[in-house]
Each structure stands twice: as C-alpha cells, then as structure tokens.
N, C-alpha and C positions, 0 to 999 in steps of 0.2 A: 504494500500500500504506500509504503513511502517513498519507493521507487516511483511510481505512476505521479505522486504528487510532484516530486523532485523532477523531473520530466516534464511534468503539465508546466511547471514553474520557468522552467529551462526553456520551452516553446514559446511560453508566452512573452518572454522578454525579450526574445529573439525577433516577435514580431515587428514588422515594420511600422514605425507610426508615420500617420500623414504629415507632409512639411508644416511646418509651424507659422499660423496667420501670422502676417505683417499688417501695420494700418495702411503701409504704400503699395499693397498688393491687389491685384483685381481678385482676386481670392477672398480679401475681406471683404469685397464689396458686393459677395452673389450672392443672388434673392433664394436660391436653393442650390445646396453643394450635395454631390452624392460622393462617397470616397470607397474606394474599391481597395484594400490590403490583402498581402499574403503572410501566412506564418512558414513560410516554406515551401510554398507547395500550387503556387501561383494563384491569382486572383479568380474571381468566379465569372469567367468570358460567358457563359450564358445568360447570369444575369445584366453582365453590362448592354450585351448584344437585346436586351428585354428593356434595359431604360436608355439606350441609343434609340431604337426605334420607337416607344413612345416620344420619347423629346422630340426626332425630327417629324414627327403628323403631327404635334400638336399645337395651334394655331395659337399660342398662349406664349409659347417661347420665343424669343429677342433673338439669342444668340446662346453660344454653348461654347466653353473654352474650356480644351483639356489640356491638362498640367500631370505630365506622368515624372513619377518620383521616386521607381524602384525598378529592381533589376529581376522583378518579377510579372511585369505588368501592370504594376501596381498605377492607381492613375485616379485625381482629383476631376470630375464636373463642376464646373462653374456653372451654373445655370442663369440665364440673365431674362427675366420674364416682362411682359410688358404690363401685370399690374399684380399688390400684392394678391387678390384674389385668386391670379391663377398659381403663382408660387404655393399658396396653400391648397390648392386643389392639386399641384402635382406631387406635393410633401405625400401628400395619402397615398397615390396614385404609385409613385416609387416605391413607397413602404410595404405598398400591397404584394407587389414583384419581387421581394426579397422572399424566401424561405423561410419557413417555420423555425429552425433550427440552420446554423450554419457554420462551419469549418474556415472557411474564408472569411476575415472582417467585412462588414457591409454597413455602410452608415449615411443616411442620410440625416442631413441637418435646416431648419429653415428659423431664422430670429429666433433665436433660443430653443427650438424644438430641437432632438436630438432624437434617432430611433435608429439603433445598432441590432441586426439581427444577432438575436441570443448563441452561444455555443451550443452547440449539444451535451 
C-alpha cells in the first residue's frame, strides 16, 4: 500500500502544470481557457479533437489561441468569445465533453469557475 501511494505521489508531481498567468499575457485575458496536461502518458487528443470542433461551429466564438507548453502535447485554449453569455454557455458545454473520470489532467476554467475532470 505504500508503495502504490509513494508512486501515486511520485506521478503526481511529475505532472506537468500549465504555464503560469502573467497580467501581460493574452492568456490572462481569455473569456474561457481549456488546459489539456499529461502525467506521462500524453494529453487526451480525443477530447481536444471534441472541444476543437465544438469551438470552431460555434457562432459565439471570436477567436481561439493555442499556447502549447509541453513535450507531451500538452496545450492551453485561449478562448476569446464575443459576449460573456456565450463564455458561460461554452464553460458547460466543454465540461460536458470531458469524462466522468480521467487519467489525463483536463480543466476548464471561466472568471473564477474552475472544473478539472476528477482522477479515477
């Protein structure tokens, strides 16, 4: 058992964190950020590939800038919306597309909102 834990411990810190906001970053300035991490084992391409193609049909969005930042894939959406109504209609809308449970970090974020799909 304390192997498994010493291990969970050992993975988890190994994890890649997303870059760290700046104020002169267009990074602090997106109306919804989605952040894709890897613990090793690469990021989750099919839910990217599931909130890529929501974003581009969706007649709410401005503009979308990706900031990749690991050697895994690993990669920030910028979301840039055209009012905040639709930023929080896509917060849902993202959150919905993520996994019950998941292995790969997944977090979307929108003014203070935060919603990381849980580990298993």
């Amino acid at each position: 058992m304390m192997i498994r834990i010493a291990l969970l411990a050992l993975a988890l810190s190994a994890c890649a964190a997303p870059p760290a906001e700046d104020a002169g970053t267009t990074q602090a300035a997106c109306d919804l950020k989605v952040d894709f991490a890897s613990i090793g084992t690469g990021i989750d391409g099919d839910v990217l590939q599931k909130v890529d193609a929501l974003l581009a049909n969706d007649k709410g969005v401005a503009a979308v800038e990706r900031e990749r930042w690991g050697k895994e894939g690993e990669i920030t959406l910028c979301v840039d919306t055209r009012t905040g109504a639709d930023a929080d209609r896509l917060f849902d809308a993202v959150k919905a597309l993520f996994p019950a449970t998941s292995q790969k970090p997944l977090r979307v974020e929108r003014q203070g909102r935060t919603y990381q799909a849980p580990a298993p």
